[in-house]
C-alpha positions as CSV (number, residue, x, y, z in Angstrom):
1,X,0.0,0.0,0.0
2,X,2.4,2.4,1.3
3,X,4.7,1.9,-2.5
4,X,1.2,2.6,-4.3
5,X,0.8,5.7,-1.9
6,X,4.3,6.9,-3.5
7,X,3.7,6.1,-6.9
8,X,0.6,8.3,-6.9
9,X,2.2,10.9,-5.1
10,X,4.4,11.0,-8.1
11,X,2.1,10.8,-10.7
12,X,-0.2,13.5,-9.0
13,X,3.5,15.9,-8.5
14,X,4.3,15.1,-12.4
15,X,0.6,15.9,-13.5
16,X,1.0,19.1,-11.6
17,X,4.4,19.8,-13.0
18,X,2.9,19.4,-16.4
19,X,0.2,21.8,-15.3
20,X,2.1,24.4,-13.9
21,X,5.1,24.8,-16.3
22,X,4.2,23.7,-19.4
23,X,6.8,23.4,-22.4
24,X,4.4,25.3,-24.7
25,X,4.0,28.8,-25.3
26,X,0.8,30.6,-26.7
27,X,1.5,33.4,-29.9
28,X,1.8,36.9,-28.4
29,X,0.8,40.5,-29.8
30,X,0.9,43.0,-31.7
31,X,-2.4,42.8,-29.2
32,X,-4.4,46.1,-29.8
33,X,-6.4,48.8,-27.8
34,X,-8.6,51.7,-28.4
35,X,-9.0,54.8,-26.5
36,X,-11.6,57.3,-26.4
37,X,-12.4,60.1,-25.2
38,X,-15.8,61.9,-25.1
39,X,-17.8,64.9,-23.8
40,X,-21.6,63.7,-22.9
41,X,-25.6,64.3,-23.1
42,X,-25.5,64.7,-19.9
43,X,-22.7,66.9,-19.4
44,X,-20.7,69.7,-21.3
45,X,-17.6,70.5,-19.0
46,X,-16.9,66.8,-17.8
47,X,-14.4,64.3,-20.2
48,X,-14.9,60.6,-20.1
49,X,-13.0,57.8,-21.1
50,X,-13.5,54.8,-22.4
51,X,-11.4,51.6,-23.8
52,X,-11.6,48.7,-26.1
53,X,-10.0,45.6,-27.2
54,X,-11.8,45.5,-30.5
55,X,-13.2,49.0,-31.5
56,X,-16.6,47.9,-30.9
57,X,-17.5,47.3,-27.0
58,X,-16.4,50.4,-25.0
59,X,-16.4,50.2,-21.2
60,X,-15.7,53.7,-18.8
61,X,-12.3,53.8,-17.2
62,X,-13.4,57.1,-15.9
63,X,-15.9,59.5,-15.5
64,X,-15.6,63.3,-15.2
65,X,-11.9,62.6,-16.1
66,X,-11.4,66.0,-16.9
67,X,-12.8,69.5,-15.9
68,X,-11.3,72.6,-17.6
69,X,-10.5,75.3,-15.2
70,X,-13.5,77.6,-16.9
71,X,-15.9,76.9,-20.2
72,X,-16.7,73.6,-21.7
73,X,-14.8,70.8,-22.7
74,X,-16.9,69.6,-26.4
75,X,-15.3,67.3,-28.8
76,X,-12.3,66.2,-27.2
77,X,-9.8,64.9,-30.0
78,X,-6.9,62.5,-28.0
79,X,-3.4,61.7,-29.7
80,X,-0.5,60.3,-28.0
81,X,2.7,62.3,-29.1
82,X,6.4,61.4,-29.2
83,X,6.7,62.3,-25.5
84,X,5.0,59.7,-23.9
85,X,2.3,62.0,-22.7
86,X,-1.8,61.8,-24.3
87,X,-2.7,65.1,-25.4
88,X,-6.2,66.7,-25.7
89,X,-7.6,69.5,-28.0
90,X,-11.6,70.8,-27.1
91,X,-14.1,73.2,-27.8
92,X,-13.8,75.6,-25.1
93,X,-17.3,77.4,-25.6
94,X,-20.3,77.8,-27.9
95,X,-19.2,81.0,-29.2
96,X,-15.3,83.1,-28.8
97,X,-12.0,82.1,-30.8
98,X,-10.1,80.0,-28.2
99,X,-8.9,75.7,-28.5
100,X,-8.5,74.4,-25.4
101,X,-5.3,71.7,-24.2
102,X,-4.4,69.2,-22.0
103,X,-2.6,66.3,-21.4
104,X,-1.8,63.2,-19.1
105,X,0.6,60.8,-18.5
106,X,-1.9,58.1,-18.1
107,X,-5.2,59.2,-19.5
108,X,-6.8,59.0,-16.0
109,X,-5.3,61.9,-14.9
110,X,-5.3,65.2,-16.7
111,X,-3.8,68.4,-16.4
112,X,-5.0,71.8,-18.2
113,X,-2.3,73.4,-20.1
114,X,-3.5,76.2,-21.9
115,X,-6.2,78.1,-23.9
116,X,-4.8,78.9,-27.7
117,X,-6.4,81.6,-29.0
118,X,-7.0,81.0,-32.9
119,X,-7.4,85.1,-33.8
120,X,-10.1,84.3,-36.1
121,X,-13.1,85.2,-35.2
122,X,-13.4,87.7,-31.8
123,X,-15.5,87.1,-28.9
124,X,-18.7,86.9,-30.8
125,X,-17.8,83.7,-33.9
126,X,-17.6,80.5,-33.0
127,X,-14.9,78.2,-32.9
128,X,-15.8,74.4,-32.6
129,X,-14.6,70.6,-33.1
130,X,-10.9,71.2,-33.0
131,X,-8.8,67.7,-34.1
132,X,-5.5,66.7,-33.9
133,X,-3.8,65.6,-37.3
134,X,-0.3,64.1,-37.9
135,X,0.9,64.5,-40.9
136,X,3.4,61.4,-42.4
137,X,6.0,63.7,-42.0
138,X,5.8,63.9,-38.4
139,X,3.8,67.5,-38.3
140,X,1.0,67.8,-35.7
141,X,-1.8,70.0,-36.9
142,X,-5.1,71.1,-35.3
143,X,-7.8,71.3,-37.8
144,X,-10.7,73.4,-36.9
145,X,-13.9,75.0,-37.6
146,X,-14.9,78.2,-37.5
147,X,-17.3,80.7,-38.4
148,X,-17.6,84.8,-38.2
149,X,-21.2,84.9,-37.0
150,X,-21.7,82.6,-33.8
151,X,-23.2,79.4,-33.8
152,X,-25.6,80.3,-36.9
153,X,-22.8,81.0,-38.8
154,X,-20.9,79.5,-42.4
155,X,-18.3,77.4,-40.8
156,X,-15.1,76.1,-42.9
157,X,-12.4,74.4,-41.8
158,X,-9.1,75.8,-41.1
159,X,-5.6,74.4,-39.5
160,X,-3.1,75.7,-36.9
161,X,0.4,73.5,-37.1
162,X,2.4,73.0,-34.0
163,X,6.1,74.4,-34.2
164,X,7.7,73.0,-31.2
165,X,8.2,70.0,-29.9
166,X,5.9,70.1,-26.8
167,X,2.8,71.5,-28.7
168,X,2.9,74.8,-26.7
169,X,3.3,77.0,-29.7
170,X,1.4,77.3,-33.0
171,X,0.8,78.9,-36.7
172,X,-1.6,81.2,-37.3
173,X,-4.3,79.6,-39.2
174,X,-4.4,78.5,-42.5
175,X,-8.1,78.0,-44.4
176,X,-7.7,74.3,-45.5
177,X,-9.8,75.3,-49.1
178,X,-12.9,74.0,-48.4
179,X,-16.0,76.4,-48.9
180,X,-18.0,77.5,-46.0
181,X,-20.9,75.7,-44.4
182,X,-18.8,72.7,-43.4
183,X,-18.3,71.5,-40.1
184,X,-16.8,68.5,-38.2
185,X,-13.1,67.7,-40.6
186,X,-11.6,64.7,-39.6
187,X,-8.1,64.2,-41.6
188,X,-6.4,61.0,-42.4
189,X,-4.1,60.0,-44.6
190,X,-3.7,56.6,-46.6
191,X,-0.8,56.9,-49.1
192,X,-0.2,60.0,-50.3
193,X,-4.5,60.9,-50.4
194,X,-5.6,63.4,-47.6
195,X,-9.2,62.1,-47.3
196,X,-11.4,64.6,-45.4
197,X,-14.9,63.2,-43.6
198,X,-16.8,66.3,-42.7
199,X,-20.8,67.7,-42.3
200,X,-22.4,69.2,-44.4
201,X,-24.3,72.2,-42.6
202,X,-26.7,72.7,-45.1
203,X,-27.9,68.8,-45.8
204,X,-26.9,67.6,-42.3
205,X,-24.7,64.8,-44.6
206,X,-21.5,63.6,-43.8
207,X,-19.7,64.0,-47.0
208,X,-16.1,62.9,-48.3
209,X,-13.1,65.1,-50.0
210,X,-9.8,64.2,-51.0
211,X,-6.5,66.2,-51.7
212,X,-2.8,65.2,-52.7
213,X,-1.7,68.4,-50.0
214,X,-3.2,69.7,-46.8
215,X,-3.9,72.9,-47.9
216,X,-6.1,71.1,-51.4
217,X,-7.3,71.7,-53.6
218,X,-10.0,69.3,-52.4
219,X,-12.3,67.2,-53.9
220,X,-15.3,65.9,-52.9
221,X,-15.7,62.5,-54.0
222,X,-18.8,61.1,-52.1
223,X,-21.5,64.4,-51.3
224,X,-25.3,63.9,-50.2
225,X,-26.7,60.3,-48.9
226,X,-23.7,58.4,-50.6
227,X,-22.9,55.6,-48.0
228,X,-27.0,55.1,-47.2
229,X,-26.1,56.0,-43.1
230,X,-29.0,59.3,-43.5
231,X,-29.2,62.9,-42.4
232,X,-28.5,64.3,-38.8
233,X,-24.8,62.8,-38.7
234,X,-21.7,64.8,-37.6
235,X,-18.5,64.5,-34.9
236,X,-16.9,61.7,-38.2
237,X,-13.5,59.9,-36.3
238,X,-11.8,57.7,-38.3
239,X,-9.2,54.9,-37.0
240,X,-7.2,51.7,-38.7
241,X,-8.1,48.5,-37.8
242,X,-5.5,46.0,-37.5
243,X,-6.3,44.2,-40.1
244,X,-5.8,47.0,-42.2
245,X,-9.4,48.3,-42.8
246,X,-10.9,51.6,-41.9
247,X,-13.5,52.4,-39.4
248,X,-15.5,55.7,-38.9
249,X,-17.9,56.4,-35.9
250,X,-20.0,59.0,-36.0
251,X,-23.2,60.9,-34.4
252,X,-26.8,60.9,-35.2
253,X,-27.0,63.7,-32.4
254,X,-31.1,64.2,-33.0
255,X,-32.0,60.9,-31.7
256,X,-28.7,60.5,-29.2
257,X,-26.9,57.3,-31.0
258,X,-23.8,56.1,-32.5
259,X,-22.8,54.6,-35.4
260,X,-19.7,53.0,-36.9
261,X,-19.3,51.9,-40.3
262,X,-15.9,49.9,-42.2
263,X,-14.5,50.3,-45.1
264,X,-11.5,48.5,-47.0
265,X,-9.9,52.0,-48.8
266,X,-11.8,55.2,-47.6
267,X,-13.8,55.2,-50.9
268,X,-17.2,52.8,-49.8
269,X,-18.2,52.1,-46.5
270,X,-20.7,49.3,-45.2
271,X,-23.6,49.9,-43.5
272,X,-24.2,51.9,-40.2
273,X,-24.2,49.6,-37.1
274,X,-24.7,50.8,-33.7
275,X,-22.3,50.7,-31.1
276,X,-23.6,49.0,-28.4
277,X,-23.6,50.8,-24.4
278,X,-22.6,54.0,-26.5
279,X,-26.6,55.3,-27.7
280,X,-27.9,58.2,-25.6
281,X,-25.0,58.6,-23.7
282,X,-21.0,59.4,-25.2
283,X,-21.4,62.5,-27.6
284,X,-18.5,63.5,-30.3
285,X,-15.5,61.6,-29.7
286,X,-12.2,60.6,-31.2
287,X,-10.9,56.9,-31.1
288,X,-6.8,56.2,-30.7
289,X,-5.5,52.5,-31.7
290,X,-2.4,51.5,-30.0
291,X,-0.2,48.0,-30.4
292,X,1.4,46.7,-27.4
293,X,4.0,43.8,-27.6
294,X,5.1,42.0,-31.2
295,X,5.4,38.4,-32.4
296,X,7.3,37.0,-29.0
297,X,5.9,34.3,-27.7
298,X,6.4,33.8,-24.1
299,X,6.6,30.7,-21.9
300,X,3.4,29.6,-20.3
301,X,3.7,28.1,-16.5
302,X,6.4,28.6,-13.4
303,X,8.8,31.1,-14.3
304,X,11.0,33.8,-11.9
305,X,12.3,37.2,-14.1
306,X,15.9,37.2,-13.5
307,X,17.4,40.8,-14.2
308,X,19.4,41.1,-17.2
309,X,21.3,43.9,-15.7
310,X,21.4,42.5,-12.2
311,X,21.5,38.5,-12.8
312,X,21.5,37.9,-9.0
313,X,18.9,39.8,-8.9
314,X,14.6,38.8,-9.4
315,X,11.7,40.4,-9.5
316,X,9.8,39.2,-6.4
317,X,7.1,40.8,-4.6
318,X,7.6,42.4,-0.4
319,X,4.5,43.9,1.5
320,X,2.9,43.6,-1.9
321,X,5.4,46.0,-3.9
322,X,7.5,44.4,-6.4
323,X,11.3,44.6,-6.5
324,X,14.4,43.4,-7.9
325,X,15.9,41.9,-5.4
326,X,18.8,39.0,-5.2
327,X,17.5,35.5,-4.5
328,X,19.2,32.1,-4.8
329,X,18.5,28.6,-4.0
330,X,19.7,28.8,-0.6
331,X,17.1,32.1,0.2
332,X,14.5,30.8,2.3
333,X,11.3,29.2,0.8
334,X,8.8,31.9,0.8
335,X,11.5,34.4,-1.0
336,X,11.7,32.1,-3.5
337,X,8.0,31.8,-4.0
338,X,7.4,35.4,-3.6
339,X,9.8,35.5,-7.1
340,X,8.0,33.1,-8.7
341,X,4.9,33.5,-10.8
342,X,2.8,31.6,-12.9
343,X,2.8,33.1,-16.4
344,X,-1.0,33.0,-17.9
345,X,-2.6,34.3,-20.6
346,X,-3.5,38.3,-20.3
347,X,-6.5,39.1,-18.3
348,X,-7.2,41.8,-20.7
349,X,-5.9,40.5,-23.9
350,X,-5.3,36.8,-23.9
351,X,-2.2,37.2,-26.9
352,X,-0.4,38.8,-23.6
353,X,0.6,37.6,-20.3
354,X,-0.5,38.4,-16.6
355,X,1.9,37.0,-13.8
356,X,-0.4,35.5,-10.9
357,X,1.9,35.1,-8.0
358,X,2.2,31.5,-6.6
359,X,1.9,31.8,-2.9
360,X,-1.3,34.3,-3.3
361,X,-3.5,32.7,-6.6
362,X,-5.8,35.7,-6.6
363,X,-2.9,38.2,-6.5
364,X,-1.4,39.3,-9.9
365,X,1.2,41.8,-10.9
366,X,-0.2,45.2,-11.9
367,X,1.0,48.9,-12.3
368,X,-1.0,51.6,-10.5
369,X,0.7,55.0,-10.8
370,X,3.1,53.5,-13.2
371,X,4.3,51.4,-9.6
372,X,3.9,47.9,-10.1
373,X,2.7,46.0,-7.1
374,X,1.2,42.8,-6.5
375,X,-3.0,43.5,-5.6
376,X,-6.2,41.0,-5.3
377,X,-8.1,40.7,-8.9
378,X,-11.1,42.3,-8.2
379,X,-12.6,41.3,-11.5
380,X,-12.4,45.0,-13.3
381,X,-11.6,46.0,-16.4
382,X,-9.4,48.5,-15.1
383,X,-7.3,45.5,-13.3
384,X,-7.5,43.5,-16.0
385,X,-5.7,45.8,-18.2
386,X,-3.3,47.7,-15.9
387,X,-2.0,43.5,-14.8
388,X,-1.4,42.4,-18.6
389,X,2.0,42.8,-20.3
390,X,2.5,42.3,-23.9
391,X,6.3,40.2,-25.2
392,X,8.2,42.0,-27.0
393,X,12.0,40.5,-28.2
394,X,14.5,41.9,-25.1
395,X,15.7,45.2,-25.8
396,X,19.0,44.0,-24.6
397,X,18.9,41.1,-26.8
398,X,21.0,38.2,-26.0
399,X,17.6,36.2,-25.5
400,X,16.2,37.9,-23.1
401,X,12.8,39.2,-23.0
402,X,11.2,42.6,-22.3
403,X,7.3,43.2,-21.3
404,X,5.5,46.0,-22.6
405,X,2.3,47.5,-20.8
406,X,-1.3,46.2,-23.0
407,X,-2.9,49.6,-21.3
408,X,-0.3,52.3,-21.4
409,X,1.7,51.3,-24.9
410,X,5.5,52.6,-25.0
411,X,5.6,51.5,-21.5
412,X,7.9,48.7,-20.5
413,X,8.0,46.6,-16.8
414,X,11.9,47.8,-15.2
415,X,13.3,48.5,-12.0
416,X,14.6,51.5,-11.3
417,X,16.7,52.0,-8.0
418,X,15.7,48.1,-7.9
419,X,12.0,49.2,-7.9
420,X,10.0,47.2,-10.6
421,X,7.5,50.4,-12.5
422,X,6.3,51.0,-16.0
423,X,8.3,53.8,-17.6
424,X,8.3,55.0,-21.2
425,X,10.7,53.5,-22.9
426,X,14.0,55.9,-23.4
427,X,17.0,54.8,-25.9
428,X,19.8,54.8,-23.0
429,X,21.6,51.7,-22.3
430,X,20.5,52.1,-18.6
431,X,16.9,51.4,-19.3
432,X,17.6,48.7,-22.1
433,X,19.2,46.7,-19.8
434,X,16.5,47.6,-16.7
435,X,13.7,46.8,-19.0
436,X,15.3,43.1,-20.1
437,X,14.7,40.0,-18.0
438,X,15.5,36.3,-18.9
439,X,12.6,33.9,-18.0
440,X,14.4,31.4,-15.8
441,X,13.0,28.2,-14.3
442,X,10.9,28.4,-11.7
443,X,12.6,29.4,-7.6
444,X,9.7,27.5,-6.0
């Protein structure tokens, strides 16, 4: 009995070998997200935010995200630029010649920056539905429209171009070459085409031009009811999908819904189809894709992070904080299992990875405040995304690997000072080695 006893025991201690570190490894990324912001029906001067995993089903990550310092906040446009940082441009009021800016490092938390003042119009035109554009040749423009006569007005589109680095200075504005009584641009460019979705004051129709330059001539190639979506549309964004399509959302504001529609080259669109949760509640917003992670796969199971640029050094977790920190066989048992994790497919994005600790099964890594620490799932979206890390090849190559946040893309798991955060990725050796970790076997 008691040599059947220990033959089961090590059946049951292979099965569960098998289980937890498994010789496989699942395909990882480019996994992609989309975020939005929007003003709402129920509110003028409050942002909200919202994020996907597939363009389609939006869920908040926060309400009243944003509150200018005076006016409203309409039509918030969101970009992130080459700093690292998400940038906003919004309608400051129903009638005067002023953008207003923001930005945050985390698109939770936003800062005002400044009030531009366009110099088109005085206190009594209107100045409405400002967008961010970025050109192919790395320009950043704000398209805009604006009218001499208030909100009754003939509104055409016109563009301010940023010349510094940190958006804080502008052009003065340049009429784009569209006639007036248009409303709502939204720029994007496929090849060397400029391909403008904007309204149509006068038929309430969102119609399409197209120009080889920024300043036109344009052409309108698609005017009145030409994809079947109707009257009473306006706020157009357009995004790429991964698959190399194109999808534009837009606003049938008289009976409070949204729409999106796909197309395979900007020219013809399929039907409107209503984005679901969205109806009666998100007005006017802009959509941002971003890719986390590439085609590195990532071993599923046990594993510890070993440091590339400390290999005595793992990440492990200490009064639920994670660290760097140098463990061997010899450190006691429950160091070893506090740097040991069980690699599983992404809470958010299941082409990523989330790292459930070993000794606490509910606990996973996460980042909150760009900290990573090691927290309870509670089940949220918000968890899920902020504890999912996207493979990337190791920036310090050699074999290592390198992790790349799924929520906050250009963001890659290091220590710093021996403190594990998310930081945006610099080119100094320092943080290509910080950010590189080789997936060892497992300490525990």
């Amino acid at each position: 009995m008691r040599s059947l006893l220990t033959a089961l025991a090590a059946v049951l201690a292979s099965l569960a070998s098998a289980v937890l570190v498994p010789s496989a490894a699942w395909a990882a990324g480019p996994a992609t997200h989309y975020l939005m912001t929007a003003f709402t029906n129920s509110s003028e001067s409050n942002m909200y935010v919202y994020d996907s995993a597939n363009a389609t089903n939006f869920t908040q990550v926060r309400a009243n995200a944003y509150t200018p310092p005076s006016g409203l906040i309409r039509d918030p446009s969101v970009i992130r630029h080459t700093d690292g940082y998400y940038y906003i441009v919004y309608t400051t009021n129903w009638t005067g010649d002023t953008i207003g800016f923001a930005r945050s490092a985390d698109y939770v938390n936003w800062t005002f920056l400044r009030n531009v003042r366009v110099g088109l119009n005085g206190a009594t035109g209107s100045t409405w539905a400002p967008e961010w554009f970025k050109d192919s040749d790395g320009s950043v423009h704000v398209i805009f429209s604006a009218s001499t006569a208030g909100t009754a007005g003939q509104f055409r589109p016109y563009r301010i171009t940023a010349t510094n680095s940190d958006l804080s200075a502008w052009t003065s504005p340049v009429a784009l070459g569209i006639a007036a009584n248009f409303i709502d641009s939204f720029v994007v460019k496929s090849g060397n085409t400029y391909h403008n979705f904007l309204k149509n004051e006068t038929t309430k129709y969102i119609e399409h031009a197209t120009a080889t330059s920024l300043n036109g001539p344009w052409t309108f190639v698609a005017t009145g009811n030409w994809a079947g979506w109707g009257a009473g549309l306006e706020g157009p964004a357009v995004v790429r999908l991964p698959d190399g399509r194109w999808r534009i959302y837009f606003d049938q504001y008289g009976q409070k819904r949204y729409f999106y529609a796909d197309s395979s080259n900007l020219n013809s669109f399929g039907g409107k189809v209503e984005l679901p949760g969205l109806s009666g509640v998100a007005r006017h917003f802009t959509v941002l894709r971003e890719d986390s992670g590439d085609s590195t796969a990532v071993p599923a199971g046990n594993r510890s992070l070993r440091s590339v640029s400390d290999p005595d050094r793992y990440v492990r977790h200490r009064d639920n904080l994670a660290y760097v920190e140098p463990v061997s066989s010899s450190s006691s048992l429950t160091t070893r299992q506090d740097a040991t994790f069980t690699i599983v497919p992404g809470l958010a994005n299941s082409n990523c990875y989330s790292f459930r600790s070993v000794n606490f099964p509910d606990r996973y890594l996460r980042h909150y405040d760009f900290r990573v620490r090691l927290d309870t799932n509670p089940g949220d979206s918000v968890f899920a995304r902020d504890a999912t890390f996207c493979g990337r090849a190791g920036l310090a190559g050699g074999g290592s690997t390198s992790f790349e946040s799924y929520s906050h893309p250009g963001r890659y798991l290091r220590h710093y000072n021996y403190e594990v955060r998310v930081d945006w990725r610099t080119t100094d050796a320092a943080f290509i080695r910080d950010a590189s970790f080789t997936l060892s076997a497992p300490l525990a």
